[in-house]
C-alpha positions in Angstrom: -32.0 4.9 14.2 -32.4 8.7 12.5 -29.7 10.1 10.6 -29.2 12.6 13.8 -28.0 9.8 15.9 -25.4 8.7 13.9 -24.2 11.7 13.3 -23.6 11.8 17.2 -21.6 8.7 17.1 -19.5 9.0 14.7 -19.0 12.5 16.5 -17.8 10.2 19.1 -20.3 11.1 21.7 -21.3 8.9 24.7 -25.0 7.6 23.8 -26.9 4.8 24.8 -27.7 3.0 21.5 -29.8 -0.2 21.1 -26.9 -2.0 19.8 -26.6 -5.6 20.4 -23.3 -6.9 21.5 -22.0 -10.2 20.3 -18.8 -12.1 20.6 -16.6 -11.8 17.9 -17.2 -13.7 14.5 -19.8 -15.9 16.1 -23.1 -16.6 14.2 -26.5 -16.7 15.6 -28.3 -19.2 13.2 -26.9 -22.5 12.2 -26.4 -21.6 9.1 -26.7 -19.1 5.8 -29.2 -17.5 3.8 -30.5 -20.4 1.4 -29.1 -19.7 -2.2 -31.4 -18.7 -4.7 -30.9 -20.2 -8.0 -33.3 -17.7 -9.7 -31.5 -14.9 -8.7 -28.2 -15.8 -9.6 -29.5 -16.4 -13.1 -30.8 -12.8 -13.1 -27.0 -11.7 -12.0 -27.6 -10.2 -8.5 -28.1 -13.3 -6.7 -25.3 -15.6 -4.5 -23.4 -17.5 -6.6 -22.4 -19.4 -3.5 -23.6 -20.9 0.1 -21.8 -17.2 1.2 -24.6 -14.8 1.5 -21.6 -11.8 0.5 -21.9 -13.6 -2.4 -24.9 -11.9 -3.7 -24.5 -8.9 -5.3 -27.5 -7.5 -3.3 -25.9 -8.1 -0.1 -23.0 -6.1 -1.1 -24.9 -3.1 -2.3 -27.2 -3.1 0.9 -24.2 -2.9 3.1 -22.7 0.2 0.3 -26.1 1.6 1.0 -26.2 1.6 4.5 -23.5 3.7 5.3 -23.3 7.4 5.3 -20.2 8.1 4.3 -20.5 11.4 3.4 -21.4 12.4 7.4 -18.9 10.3 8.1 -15.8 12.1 6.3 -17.7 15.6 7.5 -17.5 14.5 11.2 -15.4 12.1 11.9 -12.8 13.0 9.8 -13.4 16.8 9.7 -13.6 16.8 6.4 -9.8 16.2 5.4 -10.9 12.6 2.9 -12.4 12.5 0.1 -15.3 10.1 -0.8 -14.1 7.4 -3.2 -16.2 6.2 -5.6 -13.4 3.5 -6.9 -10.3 2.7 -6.0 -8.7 5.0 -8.4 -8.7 8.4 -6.8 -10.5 11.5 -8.8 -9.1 13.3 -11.2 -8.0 12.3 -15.2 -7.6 8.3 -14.8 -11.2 8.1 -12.9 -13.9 6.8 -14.8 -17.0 9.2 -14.9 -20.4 8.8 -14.1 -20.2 5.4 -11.8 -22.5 4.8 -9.1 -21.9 6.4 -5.8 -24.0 4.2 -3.5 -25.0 7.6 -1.9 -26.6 6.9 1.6 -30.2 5.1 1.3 -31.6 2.8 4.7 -34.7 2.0 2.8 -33.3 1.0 -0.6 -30.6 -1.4 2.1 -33.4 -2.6 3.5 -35.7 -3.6 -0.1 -31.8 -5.2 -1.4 -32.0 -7.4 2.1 -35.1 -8.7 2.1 -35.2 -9.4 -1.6 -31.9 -11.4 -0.9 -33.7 -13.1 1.9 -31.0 -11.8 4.5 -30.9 -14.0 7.8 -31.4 -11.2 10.6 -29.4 -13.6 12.8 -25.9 -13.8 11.0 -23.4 -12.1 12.4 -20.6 -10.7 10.6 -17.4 -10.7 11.6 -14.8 -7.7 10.6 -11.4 -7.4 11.2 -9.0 -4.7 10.8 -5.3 -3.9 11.4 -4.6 0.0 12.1 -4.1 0.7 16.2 -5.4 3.7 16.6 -8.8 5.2 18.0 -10.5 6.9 15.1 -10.3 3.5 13.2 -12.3 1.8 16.4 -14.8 5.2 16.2 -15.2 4.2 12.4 -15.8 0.6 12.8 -18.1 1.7 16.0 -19.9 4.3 13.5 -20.4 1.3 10.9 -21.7 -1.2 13.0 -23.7 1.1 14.6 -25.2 2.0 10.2 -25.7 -1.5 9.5 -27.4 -2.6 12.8 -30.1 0.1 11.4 -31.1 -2.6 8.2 -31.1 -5.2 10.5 -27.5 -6.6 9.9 -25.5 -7.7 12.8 -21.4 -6.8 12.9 -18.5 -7.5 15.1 -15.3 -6.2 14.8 -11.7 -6.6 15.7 -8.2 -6.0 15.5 -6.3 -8.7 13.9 -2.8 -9.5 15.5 0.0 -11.6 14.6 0.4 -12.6 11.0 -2.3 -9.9 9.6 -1.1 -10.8 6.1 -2.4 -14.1 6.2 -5.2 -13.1 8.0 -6.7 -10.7 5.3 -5.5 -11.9 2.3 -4.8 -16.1 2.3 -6.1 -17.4 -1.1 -7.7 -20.8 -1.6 -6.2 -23.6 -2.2 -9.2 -23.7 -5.2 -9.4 -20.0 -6.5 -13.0 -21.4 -8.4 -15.0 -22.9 -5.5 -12.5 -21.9 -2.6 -13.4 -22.8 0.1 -12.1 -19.8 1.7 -8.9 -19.6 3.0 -9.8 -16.4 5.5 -12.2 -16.8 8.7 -13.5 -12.9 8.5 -16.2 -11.9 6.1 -15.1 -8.3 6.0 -11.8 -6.5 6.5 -10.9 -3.2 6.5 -7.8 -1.4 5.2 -5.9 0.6 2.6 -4.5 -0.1 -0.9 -1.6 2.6 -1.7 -0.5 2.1 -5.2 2.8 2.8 -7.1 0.9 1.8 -10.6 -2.8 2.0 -10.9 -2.9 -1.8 -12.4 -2.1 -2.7 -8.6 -5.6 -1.7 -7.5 -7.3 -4.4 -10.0 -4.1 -7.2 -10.2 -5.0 -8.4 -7.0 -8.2 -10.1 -8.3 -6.5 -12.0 -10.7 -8.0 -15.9 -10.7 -5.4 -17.1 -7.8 -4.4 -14.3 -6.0 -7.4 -12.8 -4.4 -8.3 -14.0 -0.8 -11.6 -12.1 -1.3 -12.6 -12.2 -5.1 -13.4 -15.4 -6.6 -12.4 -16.2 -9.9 -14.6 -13.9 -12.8 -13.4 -14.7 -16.1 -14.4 -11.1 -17.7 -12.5 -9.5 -14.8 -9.2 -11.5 -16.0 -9.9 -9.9 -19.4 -9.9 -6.9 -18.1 -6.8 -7.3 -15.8 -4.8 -8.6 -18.7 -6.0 -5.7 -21.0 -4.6 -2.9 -18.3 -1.9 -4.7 -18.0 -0.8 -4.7 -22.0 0.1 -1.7 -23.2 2.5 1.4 -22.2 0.1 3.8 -24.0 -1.4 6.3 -21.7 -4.5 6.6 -23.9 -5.1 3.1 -24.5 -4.2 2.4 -20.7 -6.9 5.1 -19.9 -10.0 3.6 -21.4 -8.9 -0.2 -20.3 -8.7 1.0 -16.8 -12.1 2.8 -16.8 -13.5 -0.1 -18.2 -12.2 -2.5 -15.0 -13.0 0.5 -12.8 -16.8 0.6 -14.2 -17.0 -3.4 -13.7 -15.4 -2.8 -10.3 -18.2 -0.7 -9.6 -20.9 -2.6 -10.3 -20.1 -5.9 -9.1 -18.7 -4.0 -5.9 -15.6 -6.6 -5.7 -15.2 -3.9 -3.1 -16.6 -0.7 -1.3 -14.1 1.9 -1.3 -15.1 4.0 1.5 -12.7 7.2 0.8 -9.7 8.3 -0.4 -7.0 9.5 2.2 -4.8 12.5 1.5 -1.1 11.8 2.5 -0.1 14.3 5.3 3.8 15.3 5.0 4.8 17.1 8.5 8.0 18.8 9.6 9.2 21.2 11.8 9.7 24.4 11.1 13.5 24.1 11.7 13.8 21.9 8.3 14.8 24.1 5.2 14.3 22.3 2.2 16.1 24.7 0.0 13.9 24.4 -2.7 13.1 20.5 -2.7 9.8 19.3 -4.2 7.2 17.3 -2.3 5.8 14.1 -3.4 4.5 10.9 -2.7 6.4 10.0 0.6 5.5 6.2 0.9 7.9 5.9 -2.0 11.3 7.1 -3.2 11.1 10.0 -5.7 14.0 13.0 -5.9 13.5 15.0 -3.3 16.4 16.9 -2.9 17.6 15.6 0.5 21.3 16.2 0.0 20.3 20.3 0.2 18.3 20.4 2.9 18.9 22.1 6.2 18.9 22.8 9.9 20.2 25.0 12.2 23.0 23.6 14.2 22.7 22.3 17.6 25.3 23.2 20.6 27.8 20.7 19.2 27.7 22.9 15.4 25.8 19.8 14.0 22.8 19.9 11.9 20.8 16.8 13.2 17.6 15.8 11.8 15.3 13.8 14.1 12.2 11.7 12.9 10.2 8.1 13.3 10.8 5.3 11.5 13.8 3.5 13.2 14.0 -0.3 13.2 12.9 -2.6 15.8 14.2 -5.9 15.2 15.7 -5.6 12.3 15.7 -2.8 9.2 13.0 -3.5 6.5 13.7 -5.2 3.1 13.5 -2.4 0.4 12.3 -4.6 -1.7 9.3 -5.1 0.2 8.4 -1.4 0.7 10.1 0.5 -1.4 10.4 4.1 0.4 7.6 3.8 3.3 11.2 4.1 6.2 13.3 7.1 5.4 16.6 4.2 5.8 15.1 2.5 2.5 15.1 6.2 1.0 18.8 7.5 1.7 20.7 4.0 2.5 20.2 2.6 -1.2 20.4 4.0 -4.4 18.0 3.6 -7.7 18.9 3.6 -11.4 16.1 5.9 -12.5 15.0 8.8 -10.6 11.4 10.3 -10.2 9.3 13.5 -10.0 6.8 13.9 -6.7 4.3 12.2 -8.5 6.4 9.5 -9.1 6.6 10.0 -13.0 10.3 8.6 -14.3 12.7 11.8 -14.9 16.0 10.7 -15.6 19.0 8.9 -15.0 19.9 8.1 -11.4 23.1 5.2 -10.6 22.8 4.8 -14.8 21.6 5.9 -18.0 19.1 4.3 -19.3 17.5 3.6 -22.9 14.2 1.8 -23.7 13.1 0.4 -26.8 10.4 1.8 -28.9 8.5 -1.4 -28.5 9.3 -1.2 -24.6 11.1 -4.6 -24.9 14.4 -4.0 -24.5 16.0 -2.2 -21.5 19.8 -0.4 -21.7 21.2 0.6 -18.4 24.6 2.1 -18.5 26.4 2.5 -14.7 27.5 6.1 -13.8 31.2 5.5 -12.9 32.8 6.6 -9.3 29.3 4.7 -7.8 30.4 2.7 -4.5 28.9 0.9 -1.6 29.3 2.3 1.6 32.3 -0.3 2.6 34.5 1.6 -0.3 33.7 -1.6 -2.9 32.3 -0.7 -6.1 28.5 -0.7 -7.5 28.8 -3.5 -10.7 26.7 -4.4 -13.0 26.9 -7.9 -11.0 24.9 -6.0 -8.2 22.6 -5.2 -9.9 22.1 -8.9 -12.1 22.1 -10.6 -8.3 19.6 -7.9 -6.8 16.9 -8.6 -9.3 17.7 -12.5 -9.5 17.7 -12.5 -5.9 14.3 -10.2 -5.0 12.5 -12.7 -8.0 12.7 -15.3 -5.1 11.4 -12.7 -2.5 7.8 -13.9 -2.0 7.1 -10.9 0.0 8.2 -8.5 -3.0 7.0 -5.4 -4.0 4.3 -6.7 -6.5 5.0 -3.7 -9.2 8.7 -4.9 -9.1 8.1 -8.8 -8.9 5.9 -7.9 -12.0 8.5 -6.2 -14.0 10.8 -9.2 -13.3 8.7 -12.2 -13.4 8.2 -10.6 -17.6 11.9 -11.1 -18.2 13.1 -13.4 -20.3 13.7 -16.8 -18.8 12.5 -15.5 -15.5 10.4 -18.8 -15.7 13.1 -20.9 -16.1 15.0 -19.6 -12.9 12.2 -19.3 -11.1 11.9 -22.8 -11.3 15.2 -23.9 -10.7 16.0 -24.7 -14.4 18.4 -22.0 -14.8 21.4 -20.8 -13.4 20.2 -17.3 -14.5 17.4 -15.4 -16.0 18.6 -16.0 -19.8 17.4 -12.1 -20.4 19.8 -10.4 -18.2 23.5 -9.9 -20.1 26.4 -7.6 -19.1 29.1 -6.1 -20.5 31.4 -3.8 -19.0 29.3 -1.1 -17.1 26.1 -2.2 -19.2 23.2 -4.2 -18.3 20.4 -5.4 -20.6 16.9 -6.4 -19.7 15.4 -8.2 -22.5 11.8 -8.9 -21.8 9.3 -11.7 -22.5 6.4 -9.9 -22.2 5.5 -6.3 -22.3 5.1 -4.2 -18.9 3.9 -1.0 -18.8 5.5 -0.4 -15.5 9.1 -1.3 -16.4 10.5 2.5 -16.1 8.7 2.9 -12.9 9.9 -0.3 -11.5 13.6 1.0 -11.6 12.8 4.4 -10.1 11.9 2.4 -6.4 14.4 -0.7 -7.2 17.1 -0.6 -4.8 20.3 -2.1 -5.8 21.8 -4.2 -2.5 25.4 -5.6 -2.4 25.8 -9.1 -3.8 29.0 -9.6 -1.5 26.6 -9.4 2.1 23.6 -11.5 0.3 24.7 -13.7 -1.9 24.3 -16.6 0.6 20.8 -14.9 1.9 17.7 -17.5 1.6 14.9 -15.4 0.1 12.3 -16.6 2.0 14.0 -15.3 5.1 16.1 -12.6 4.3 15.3 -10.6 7.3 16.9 -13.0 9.3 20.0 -12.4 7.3 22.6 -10.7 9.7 22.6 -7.4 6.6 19.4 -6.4 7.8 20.6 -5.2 11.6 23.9 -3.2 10.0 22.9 -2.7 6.2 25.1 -1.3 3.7 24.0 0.5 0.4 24.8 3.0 -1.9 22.6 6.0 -0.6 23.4 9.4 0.6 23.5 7.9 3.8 25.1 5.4 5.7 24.4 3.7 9.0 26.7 4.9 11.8 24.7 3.6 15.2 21.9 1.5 15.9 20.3 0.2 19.1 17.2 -1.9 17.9 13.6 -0.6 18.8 15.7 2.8 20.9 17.2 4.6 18.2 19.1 4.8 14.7 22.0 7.1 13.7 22.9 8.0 9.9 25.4 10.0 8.6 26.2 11.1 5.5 28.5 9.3 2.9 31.2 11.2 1.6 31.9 9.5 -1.0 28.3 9.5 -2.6 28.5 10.3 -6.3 25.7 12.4 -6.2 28.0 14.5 -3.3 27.7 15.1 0.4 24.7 16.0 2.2 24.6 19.1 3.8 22.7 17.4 7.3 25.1 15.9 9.5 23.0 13.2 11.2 19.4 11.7 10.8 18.8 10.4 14.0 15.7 8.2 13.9 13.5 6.7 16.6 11.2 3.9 16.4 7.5 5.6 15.7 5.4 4.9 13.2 2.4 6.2 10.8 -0.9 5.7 13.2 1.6 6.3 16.0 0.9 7.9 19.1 4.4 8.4 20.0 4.3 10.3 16.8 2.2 13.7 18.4 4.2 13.0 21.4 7.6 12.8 19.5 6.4 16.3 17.9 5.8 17.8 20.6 8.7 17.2 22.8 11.4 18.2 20.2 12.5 14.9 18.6 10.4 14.7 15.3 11.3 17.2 12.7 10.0 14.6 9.5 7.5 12.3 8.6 4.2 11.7 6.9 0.8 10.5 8.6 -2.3 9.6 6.7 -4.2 10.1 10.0 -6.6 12.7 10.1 -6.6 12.5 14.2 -2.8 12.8 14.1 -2.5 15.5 11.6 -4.8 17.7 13.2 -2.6 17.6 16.6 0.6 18.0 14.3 -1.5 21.0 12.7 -2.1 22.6 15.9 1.6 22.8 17.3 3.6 26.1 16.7 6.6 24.1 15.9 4.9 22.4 13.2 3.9 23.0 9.4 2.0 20.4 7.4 1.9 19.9 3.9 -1.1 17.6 2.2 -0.3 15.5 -0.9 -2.9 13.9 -3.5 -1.9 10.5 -3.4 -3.4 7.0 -4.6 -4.3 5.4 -1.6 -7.9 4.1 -0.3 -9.5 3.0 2.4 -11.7 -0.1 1.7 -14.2 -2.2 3.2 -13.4 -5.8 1.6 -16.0 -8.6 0.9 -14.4 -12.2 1.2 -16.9 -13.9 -1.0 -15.5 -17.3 -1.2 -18.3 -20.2 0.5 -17.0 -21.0 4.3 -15.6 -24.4 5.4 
């Protein structure tokens, strides 16, 4: 197939292509390419009965796809090419390989790994919307032309375990996953997330790799920008030459309002999390009734989300609940938020001192008690924030609770409006952590089970510390806030955030738009943003964030 051709499909035009169709994650031949010891010794060959074990296969597949027509046309240009996970600018490594478009070199890697023409591999994906299926269509439609086979498929139900199960054996697997490629996107808070996840028992994809532990555990050591700089282009460089991935490209966050919203002089930022952006100041005009009323997506649909899960990605887990350390737009701790804080010179030893007047939105006051039982509590969150879990799984005598040993984690004293966090281990991420922590009321969840705190009657009428408080909700149909008055930070000048239940990848999001009902949000869809873009009621404002798009290789040998 000629470059000119696939230019046309991933232009989305109607062509008859000699594409074979197949049903989903079935294989042709009975079994896998034969592994080749000889290769393996030389470093590019299979290292198991998996043939995306072979570092050839990988780089054939890398090879095969044009990305850079790809972001042109199907994307109009608005991503970015990745090259790693970590997005360009000062924390990229320089000069890695860009596996820049070449069929013939795909080709030379296949038949030198003595690809089987007849296996079929199955890819599954999560995201709902139609320029995803003209990207997976555009993909297929690159690797058919080497002479590899690919189905793909949206994963429903329990996508989670679906993409990212980890064997039972992290060494030999088998694994724990039926696809052999996914696609999706990594947005992190700290760059170590990109490369913790390949850590030898917590990768559904990566086997275990001794070196790439030493070089998780070296990014993850030290609080000095310098030193944090050349560890992390040292795993990004590994990264890149193993390909434990292909990042495919890196995806501009899209914040869009109306033009009825007045920030007044608030900052934009990284909108998937919490950072300070002025929302007690900002502004509409007044509707018939002489209310300012701010509409946007996001409501709940069974049940509110756990901050602690996603920190900031719902505008309720931004303005409900409070954090102890605030943060600039690119997520860089500022200052004090609900306390002042003081770290140690060696980063071991964490002061926070509580603001007084702070109070939950049922007129009870914010302790320091909260705050003990909201990070003792989210420690037995499975589903955690990973950043966060990080920071508190390196506390002293987290272990020991944890494990049921302790009453609670030894680390953590209080004294009058003073907390101390006393670490076992050093975390680089420990001011960070704080700045998307959100404090939750001891008295609603003391009783909560961890494992299912959703189903925890808090989470369909929640009550925090935020600007906000919850004044009407009427699941998957619409949620009222309004503000607090008695917010220590003061009163918001909006009078109600009305929010309905639309998401990111949404189409009721261009339909929200444009009928009037959606004055904020944030997309990281090109397709979207460019209908948002061409409304007269709308503005759109693109932030550099970290987040990529990646093709992942599950490598572990089948059952």
């Amino acid at each position: 197939m000629k470059r000119i051709t696939k230019l046309l499909v991933v232009l989305g035009l109607v062509l008859l292509v000699a594409l074979p169709v197949f049903a989903g994650g079935q294989k042709d031949a009975a079994s896998a390419p034969a592994v080749k010891s000889a290769a393996a010794d030389e470093g590019v060959g299979p290292t198991n009965s998996n043939p995306l074990s072979d570092l050839r296969v990988r780089q054939a597949i890398a090879y095969a796809i044009d990305m850079d027509t790809i972001a042109d046309t199907l994307f109009e240009g608005m991503v970015v090419v990745a090259t790693s996970r970590v997005p360009d600018g000062p924390w990229k490594a320089p000069g890695m390989n860009r596996y820049e478009y070449n069929p013939e070199k795909s080709k030379e890697l296949l038949k030198a790994a003595n690809w089987d023409p007849n296996y079929v591999l199955d890819l599954g994906y999560y995201y709902g919307d139609q320029q995803t299926v003209d990207l997976m269509t555009a993909i297929q439609a690159y690797l058919a032309d080497v002479g590899i086979k690919m189905t793909f498929r949206k994963l429903e139900g329990d996508v989670g375990a679906q993409l990212n199960a980890v064997p039972a054996d992290p060494v030999n697997g088998p694994s724990a996953v039926k696809i052999d490629l996914g696609y999706g996107g990594h947005a992190a808070l700290a760059l170590q997330e990109y490369y913790n996840v390949y850590k030898t028992g917590k990768s559904a994809q990566y086997p275990s790799d001794p070196k790439m532990d030493k070089l998780i555990d070296a990014i993850n050591a030290t609080a000095d920008p310098a030193v944090l700089k050349k560890s992390l282009f040292e795993i990004e460089r590994y990264e890149n030459e193993t390909l434990a991935c292909y990042p495919l490209y890196y995806q501009p966050l899209y914040i869009f309002e109306s033009k009825r919203i007045n920030r007044n002089g608030g900052m934009y930022g990284n909108a998937q999390y919490n950072y300070d952006w002025g929302i007690l100041d900002w502004t509409v005009p007044k509707d018939e009734n002489g209310e300012m009323v701010l509409k946007t997506n996001g409501g709940p649909i069974e049940f509110f989300q756990n901050p602690w899960e996603n920190p900031g990605i719902w505008i309720s887990n931004k303005v409900l609940y409070d954090r102890l350390i605030a943060c600039d737009g690119a997520l860089t701790p500022t200052h004090g938020q609900m306390a002042d804080y003081e770290l140690s010179s060696d980063g071991m030893t964490l002061k926070f001192t509580l603001k007084d007047g702070i109070k939950w939105h049922d007129g009870n006051p914010v302790t320091v008690e909260d705050i003990r039982f909201s990070v003792e509590k989210m420690i037995l969150v499975t589903t955690g924030h990973k950043i966060l879990l990080n920071t508190f799984n390196s506390i002293e005598g987290a272990d020991a609770y944890v494990a049921g040993t302790a009453d609670h984690i030894s680390g953590i004293t209080t004294s009058g409006n003073t907390i101390t966090f006393k670490m076992a281990k050093l975390d680089p991420n420990i001011l960070l952590t704080f700045t998307q922590f959100a404090i939750l009321p001891k008295k609603y969840l003391a009783d909560a089970d961890p494992l299912k705190m959703l189903q925890s009657p808090f989470f369909q009428h929640p009550i925090g510390c935020g600007p906000y408080k919850v004044e009407k909700v009427n699941m998957n149909d619409y949620l009222v806030m309004v503000p607090f008055k008695d917010y220590y930070g003061g009163v918001a000048k909006i009078d109600k955030i009305t929010c309905y239940p639309s998401f990111d990848s949404d189409p009721n999001v261009v339909k929200n738009a444009a009928a009037g009902i959606l004055d904020y949000g944030f997309s990281k869809n090109t397709a979207e943003v460019k209908a948002l873009q061409a409304m007269d009621n709308m503005k759109v404002t693109p932030v550099n964030i970290p987040y990529t798009r990646i093709l992942w290789f599950y490598q572990y040998p089948k059952p």
